[in-house]
Backbone bond lengths (Angstrom), bond angles and torsions (degrees), N, CA, C in turn:
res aa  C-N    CA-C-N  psi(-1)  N-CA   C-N-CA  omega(-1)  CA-C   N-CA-C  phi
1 X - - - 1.451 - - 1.532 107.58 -
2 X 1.378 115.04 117.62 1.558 102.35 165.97 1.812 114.11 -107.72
3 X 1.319 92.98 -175.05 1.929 91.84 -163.92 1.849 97.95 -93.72
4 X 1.196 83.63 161.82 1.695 90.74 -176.13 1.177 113.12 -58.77
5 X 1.782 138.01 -37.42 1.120 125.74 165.26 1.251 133.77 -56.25
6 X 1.154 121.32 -6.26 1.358 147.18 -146.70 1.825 109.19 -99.27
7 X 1.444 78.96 -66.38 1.533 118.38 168.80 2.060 97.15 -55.42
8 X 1.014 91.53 -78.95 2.062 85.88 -166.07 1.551 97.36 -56.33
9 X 1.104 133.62 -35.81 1.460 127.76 -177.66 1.728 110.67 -43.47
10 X 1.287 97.90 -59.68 1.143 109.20 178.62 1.711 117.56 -43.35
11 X 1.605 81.44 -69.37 1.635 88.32 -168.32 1.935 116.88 -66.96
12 X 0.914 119.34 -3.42 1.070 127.35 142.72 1.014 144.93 -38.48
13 X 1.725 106.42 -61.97 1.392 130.64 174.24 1.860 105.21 -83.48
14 X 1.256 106.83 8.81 1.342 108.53 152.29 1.811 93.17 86.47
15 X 1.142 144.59 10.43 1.387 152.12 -159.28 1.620 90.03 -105.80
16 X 1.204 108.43 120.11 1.719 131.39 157.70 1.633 116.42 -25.10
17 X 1.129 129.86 79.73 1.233 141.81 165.08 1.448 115.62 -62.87
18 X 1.128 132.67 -38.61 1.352 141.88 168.39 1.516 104.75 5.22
19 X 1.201 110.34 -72.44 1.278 120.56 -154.31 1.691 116.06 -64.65
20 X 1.275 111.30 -11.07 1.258 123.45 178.99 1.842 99.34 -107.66
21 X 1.133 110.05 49.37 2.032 135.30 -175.45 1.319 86.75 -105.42
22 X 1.284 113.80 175.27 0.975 143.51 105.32 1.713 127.90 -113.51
23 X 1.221 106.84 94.25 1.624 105.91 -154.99 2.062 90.88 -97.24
24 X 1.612 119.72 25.63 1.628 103.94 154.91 1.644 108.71 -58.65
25 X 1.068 104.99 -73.91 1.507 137.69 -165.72 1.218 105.27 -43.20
26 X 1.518 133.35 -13.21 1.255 124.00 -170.71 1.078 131.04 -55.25
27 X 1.056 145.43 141.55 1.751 145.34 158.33 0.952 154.63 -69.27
28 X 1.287 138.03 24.52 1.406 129.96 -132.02 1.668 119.21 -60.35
29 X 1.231 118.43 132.93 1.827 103.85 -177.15 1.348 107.03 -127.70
30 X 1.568 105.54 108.98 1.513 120.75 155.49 1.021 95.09 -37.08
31 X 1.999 98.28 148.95 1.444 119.17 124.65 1.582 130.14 -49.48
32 X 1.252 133.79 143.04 1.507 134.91 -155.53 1.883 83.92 -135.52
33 X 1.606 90.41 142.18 1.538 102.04 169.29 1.307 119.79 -125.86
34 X 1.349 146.55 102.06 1.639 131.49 -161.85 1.166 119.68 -67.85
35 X 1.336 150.94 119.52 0.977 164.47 -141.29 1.978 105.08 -125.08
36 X 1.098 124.97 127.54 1.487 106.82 156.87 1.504 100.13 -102.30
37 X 1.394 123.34 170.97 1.223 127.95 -173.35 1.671 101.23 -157.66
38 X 1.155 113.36 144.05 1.829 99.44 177.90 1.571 88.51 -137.89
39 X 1.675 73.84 135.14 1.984 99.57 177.00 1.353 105.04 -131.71
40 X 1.519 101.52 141.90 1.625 96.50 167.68 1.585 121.37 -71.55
41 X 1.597 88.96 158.82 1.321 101.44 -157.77 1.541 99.42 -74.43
42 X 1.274 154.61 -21.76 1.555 119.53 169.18 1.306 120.31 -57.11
43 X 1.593 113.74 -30.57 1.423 124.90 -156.68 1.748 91.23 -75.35
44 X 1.202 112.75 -37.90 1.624 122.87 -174.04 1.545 92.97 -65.43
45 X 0.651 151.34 -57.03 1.542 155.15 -110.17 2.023 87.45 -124.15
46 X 0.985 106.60 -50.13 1.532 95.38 144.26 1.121 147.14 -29.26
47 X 1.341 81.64 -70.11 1.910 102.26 171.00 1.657 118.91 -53.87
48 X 1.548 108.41 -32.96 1.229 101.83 -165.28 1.966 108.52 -99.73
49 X 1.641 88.14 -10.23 1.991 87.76 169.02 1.474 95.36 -73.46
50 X 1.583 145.57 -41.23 0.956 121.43 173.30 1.520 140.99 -54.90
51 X 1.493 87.74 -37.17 1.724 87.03 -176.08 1.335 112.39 -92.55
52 X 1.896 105.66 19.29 1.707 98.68 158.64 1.149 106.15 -113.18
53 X 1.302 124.89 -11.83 1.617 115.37 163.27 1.226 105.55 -50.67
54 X 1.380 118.77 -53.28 2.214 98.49 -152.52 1.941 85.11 -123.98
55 X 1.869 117.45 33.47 1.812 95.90 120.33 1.967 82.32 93.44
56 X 1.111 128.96 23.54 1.391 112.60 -176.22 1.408 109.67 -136.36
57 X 1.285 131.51 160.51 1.543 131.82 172.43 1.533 102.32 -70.39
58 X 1.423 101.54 151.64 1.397 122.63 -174.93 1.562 95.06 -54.40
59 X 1.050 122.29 -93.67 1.373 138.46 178.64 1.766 108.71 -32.23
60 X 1.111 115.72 -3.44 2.151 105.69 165.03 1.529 67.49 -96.65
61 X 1.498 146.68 -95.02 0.761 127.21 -126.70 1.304 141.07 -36.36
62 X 1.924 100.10 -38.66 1.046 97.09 -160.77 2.074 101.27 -96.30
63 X 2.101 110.31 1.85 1.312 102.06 146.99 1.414 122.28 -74.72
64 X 0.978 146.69 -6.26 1.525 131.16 -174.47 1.762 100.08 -90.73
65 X 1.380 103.58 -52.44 1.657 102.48 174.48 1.878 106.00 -46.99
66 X 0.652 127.81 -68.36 1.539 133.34 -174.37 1.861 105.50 -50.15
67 X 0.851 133.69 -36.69 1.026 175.90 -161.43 1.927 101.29 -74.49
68 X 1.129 90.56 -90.11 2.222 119.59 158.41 1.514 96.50 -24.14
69 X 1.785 104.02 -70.76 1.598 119.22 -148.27 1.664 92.30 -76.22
70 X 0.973 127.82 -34.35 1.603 110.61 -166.31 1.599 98.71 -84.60
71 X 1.302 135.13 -17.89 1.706 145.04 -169.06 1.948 87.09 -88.70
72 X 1.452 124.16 -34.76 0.878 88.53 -178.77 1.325 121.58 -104.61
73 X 1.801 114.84 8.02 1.061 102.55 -172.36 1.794 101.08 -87.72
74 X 1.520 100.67 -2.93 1.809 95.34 178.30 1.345 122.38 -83.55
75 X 1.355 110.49 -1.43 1.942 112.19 179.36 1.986 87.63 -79.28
């Protein structure tokens, strides 16, 4: 652990701080664009018995599926 003066001194003087990271935890955060989209409602109503079976908001669900399909259409 070093001390905060320590730390900005450094990085200041332009010297690699990195190592005093912890870069697991990191986050990275897209830009997000809102989209409306219209689906019929069984197909919706679908969508949303799924994403209360396994516990998730409608909308991750229906990013991870989109998400899946474009990863697999690139192999």
């Amino acid at each position: 652990m070093v001390k905060a003066k320590k730390f900005d001194a450094q990085f200041d003087q332009g010297k690699d701080v990195s190592g005093y990271l912890d870069l697991r935890s990191i986050k990275i955060h897209h830009p997000v664009q809102r989209i409306n989209v219209d689906i019929p409602k069984d197909l919706l109503q679908k969508v949303d018995e799924e994403a209360a079976r396994i516990g998730v908001p409608r909308t991750s669900l229906l990013k991870l599926w989109i998400a899946e399909r474009l990863e697999h259409l690139a192999v």
